[in-house]
Backbone atoms as SQL, in Angstrom:
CREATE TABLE atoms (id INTEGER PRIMARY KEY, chain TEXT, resi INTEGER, resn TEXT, atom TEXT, x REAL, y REAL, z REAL);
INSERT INTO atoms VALUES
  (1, 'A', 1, 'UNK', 'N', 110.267, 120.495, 111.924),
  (2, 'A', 1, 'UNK', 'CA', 110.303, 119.928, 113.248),
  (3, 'A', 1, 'UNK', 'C', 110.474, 118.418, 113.129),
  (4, 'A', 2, 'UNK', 'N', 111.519, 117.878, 113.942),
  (5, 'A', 2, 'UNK', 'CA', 111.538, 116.743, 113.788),
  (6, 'A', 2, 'UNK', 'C', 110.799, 115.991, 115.194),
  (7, 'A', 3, 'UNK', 'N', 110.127, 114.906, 114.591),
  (8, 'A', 3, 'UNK', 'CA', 109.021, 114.172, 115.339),
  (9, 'A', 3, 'UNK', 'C', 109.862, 112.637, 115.650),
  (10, 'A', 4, 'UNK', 'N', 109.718, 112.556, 117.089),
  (11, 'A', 4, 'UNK', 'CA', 110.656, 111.128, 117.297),
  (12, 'A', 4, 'UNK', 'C', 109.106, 109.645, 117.563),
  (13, 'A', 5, 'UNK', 'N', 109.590, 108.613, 118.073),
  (14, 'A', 5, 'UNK', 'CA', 108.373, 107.527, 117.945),
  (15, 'A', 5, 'UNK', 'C', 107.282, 108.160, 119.067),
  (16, 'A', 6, 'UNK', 'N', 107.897, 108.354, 120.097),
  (17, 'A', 6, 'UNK', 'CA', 106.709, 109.026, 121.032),
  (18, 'A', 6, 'UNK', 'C', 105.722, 110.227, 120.634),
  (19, 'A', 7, 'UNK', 'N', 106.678, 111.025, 120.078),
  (20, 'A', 7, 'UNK', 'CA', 105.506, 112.520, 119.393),
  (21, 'A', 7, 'UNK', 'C', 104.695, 111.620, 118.577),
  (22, 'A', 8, 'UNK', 'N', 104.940, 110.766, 117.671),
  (23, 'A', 8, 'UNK', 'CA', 104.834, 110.344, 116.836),
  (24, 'A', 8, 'UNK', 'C', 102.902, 109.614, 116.748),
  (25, 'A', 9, 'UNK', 'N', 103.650, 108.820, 118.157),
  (26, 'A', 9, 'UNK', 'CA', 102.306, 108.106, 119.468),
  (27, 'A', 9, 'UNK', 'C', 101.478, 108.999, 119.540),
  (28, 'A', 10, 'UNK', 'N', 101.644, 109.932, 120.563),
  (29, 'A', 10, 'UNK', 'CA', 100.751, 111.407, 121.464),
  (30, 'A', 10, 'UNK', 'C', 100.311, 111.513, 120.313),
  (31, 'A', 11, 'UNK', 'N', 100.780, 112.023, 119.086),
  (32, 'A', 11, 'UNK', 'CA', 99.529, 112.864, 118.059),
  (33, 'A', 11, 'UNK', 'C', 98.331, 112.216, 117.494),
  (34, 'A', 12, 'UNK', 'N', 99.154, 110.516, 117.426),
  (35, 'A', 12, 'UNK', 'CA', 98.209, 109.699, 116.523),
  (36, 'A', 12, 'UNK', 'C', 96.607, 109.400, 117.442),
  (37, 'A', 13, 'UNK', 'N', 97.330, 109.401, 118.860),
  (38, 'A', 13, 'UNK', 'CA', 96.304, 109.308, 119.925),
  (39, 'A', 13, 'UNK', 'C', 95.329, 110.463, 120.035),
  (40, 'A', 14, 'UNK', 'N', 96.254, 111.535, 120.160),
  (41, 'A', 14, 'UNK', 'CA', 95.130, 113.018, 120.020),
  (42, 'A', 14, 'UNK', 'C', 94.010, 112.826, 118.731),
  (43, 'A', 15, 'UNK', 'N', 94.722, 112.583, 117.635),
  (44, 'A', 15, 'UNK', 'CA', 94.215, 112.717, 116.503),
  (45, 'A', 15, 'UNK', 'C', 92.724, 112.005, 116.686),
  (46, 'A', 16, 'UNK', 'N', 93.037, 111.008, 117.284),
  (47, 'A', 16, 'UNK', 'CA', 91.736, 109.791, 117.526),
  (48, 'A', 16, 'UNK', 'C', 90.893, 110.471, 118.429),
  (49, 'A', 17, 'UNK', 'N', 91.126, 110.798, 119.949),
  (50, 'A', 17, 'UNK', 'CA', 90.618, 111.600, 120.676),
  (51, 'A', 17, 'UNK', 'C', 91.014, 112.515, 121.882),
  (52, 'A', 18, 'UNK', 'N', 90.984, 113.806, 121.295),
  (53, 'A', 18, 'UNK', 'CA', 91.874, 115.131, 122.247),
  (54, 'A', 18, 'UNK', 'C', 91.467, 115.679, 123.290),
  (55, 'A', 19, 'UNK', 'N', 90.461, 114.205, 123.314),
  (56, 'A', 19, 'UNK', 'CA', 90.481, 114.816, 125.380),
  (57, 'A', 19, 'UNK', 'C', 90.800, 114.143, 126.343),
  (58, 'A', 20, 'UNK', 'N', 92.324, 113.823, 125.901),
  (59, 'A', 20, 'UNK', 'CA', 92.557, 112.369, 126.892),
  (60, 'A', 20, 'UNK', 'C', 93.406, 113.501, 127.842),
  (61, 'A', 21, 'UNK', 'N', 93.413, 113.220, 129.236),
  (62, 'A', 21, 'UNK', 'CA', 94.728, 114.367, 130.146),
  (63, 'A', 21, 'UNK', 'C', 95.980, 113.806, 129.905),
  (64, 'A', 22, 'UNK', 'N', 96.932, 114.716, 130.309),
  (65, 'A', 22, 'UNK', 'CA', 98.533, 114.277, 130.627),
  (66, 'A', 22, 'UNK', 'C', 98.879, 113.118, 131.216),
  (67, 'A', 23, 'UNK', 'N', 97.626, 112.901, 131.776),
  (68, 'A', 23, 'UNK', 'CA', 98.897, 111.283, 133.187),
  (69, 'A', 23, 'UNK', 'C', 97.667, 110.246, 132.051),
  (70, 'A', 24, 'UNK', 'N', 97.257, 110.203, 131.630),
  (71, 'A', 24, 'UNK', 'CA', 96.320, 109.521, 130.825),
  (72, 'A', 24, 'UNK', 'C', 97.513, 108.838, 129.424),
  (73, 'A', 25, 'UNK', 'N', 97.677, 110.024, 128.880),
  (74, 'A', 25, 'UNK', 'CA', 98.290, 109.945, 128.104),
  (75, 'A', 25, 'UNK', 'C', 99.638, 109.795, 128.280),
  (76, 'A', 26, 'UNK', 'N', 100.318, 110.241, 129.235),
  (77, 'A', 26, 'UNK', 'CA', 101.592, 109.532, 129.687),
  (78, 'A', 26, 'UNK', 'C', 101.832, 107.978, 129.976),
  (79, 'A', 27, 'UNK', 'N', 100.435, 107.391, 130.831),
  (80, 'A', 27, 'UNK', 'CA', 100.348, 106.136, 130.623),
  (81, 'A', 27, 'UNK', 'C', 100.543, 105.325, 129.281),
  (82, 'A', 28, 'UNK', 'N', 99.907, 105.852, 128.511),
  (83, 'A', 28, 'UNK', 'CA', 99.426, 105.318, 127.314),
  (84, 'A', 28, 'UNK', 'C', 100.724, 105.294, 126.515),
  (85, 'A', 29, 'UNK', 'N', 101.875, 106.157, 126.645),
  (86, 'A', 29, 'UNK', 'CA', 102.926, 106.240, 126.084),
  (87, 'A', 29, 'UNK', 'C', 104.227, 105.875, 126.594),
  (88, 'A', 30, 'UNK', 'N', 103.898, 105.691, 128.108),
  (89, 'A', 30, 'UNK', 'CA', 105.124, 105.785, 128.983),
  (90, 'A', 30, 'UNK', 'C', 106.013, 106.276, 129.245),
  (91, 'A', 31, 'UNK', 'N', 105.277, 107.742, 129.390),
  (92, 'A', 31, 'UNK', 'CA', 106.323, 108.554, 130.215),
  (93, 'A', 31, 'UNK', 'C', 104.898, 109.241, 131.441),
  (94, 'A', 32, 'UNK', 'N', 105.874, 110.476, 131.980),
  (95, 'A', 32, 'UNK', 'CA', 105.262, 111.383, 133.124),
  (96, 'A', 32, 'UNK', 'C', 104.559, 112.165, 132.789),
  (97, 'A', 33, 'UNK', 'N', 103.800, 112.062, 133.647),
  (98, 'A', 33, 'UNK', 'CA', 102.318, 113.858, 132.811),
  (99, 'A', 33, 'UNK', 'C', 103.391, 115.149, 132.708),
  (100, 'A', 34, 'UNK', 'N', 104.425, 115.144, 133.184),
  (101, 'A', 34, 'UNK', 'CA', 105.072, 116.425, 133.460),
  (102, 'A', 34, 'UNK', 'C', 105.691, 116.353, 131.634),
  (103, 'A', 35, 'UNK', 'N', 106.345, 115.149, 131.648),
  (104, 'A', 35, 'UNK', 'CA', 107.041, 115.231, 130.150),
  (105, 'A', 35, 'UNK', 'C', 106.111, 114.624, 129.177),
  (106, 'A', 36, 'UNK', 'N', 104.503, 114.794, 129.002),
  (107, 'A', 36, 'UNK', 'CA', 103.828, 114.967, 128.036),
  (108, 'A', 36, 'UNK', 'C', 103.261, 115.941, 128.160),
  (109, 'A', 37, 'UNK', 'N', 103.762, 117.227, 129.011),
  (110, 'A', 37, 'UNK', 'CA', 103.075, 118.709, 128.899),
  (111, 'A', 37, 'UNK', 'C', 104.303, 119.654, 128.274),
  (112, 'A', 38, 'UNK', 'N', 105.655, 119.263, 128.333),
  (113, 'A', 38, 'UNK', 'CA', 106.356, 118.989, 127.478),
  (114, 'A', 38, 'UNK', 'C', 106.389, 119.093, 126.526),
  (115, 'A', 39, 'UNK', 'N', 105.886, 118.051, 125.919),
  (116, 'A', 39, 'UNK', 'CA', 105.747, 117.309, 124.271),
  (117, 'A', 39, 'UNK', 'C', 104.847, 118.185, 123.650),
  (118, 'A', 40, 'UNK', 'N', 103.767, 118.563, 124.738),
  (119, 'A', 40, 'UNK', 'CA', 102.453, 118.776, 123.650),
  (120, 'A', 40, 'UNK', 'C', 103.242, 119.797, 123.659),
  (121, 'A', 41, 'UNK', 'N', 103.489, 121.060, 124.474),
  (122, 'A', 41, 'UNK', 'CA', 104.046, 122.106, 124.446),
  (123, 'A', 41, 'UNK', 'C', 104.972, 122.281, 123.260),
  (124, 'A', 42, 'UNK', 'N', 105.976, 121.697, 122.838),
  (125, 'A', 42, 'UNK', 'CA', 107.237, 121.959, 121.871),
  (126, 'A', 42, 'UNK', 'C', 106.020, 121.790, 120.472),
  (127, 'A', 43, 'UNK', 'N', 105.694, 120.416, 120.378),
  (128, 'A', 43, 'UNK', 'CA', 104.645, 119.609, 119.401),
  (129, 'A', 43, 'UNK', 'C', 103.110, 121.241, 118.908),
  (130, 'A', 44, 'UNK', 'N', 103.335, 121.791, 119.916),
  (131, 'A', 44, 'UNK', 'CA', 101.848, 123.042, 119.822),
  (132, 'A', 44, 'UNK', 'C', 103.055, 124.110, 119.276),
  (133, 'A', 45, 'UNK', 'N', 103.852, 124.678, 120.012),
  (134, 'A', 45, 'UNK', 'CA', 105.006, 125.977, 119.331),
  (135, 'A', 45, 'UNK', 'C', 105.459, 125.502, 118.169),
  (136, 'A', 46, 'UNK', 'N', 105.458, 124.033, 117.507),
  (137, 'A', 46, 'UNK', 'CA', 106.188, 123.815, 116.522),
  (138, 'A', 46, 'UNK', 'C', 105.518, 124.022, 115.369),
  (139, 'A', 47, 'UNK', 'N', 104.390, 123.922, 115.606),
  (140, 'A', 47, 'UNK', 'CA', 103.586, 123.610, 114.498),
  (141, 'A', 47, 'UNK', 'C', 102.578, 122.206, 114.377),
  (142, 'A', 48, 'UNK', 'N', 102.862, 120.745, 114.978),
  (143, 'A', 48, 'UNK', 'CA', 102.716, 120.070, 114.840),
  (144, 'A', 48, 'UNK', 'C', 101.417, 119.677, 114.898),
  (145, 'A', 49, 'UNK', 'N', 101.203, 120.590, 115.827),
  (146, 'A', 49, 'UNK', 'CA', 99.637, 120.831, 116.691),
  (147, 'A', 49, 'UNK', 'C', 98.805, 122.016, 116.362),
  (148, 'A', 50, 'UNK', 'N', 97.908, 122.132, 115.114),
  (149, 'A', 50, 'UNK', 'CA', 97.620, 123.391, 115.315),
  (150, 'A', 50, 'UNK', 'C', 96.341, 124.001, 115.836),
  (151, 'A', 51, 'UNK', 'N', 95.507, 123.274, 116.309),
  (152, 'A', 51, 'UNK', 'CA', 94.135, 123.134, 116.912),
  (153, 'A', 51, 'UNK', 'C', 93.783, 122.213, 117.968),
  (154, 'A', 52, 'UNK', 'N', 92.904, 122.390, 118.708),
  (155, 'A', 52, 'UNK', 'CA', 92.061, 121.391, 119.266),
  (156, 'A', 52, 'UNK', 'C', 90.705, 121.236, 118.822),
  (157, 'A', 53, 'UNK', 'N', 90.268, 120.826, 118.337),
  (158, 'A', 53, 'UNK', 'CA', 88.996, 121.023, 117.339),
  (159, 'A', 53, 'UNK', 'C', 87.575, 119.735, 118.397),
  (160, 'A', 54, 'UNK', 'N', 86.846, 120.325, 118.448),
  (161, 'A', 54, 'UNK', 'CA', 85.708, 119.600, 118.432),
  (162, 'A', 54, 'UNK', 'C', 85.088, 119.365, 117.135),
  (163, 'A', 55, 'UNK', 'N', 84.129, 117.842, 116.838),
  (164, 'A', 55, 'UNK', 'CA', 83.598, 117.872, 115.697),
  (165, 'A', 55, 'UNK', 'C', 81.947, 117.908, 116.477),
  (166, 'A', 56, 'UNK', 'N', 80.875, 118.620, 115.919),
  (167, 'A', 56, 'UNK', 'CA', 79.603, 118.595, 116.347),
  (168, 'A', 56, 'UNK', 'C', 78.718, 118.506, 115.671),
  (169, 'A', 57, 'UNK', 'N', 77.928, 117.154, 115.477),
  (170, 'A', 57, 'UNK', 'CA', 77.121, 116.229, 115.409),
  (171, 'A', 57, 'UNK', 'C', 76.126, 117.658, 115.332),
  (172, 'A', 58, 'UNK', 'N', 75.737, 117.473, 113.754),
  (173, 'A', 58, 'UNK', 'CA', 74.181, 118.352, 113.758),
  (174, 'A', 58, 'UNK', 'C', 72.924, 118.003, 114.226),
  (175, 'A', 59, 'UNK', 'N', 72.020, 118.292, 114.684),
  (176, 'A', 59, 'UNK', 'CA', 70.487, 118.117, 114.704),
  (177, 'A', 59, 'UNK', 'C', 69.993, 118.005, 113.725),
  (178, 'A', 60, 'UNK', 'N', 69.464, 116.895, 113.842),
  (179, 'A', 60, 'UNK', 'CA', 68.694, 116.121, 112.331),
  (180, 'A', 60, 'UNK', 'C', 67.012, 116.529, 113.229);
């Protein structure tokens, strides 16, 4: 799959934190919530994306 500068953006951002929404993250990249549901969409069927993972902080 080829990844252009924007996929490139969206993942590095997810990567940091994956609970940002579409118009959030469209801001952040500059485009439309419609064409970062899109992205994630092709970016999730491609492979690029293969989880949404929470990390959870044990009880000490």
């Amino acid at each position: 799959m080829k990844l252009d500068r924007l996929d490139s953006r969206l993942l590095s951002i997810l990567q940091t934190n994956n609970r940002h929404g579409t118009e959030e993250l469209g801001q952040m990249v500059g485009l439309s919530a419609t064409a970062v549901q899109r992205r994630l969409k092709r970016l999730r069927e491609g492979g690029a994306i293969e989880a949404d993972v929470s990390i959870v902080k044990p009880k000490t």
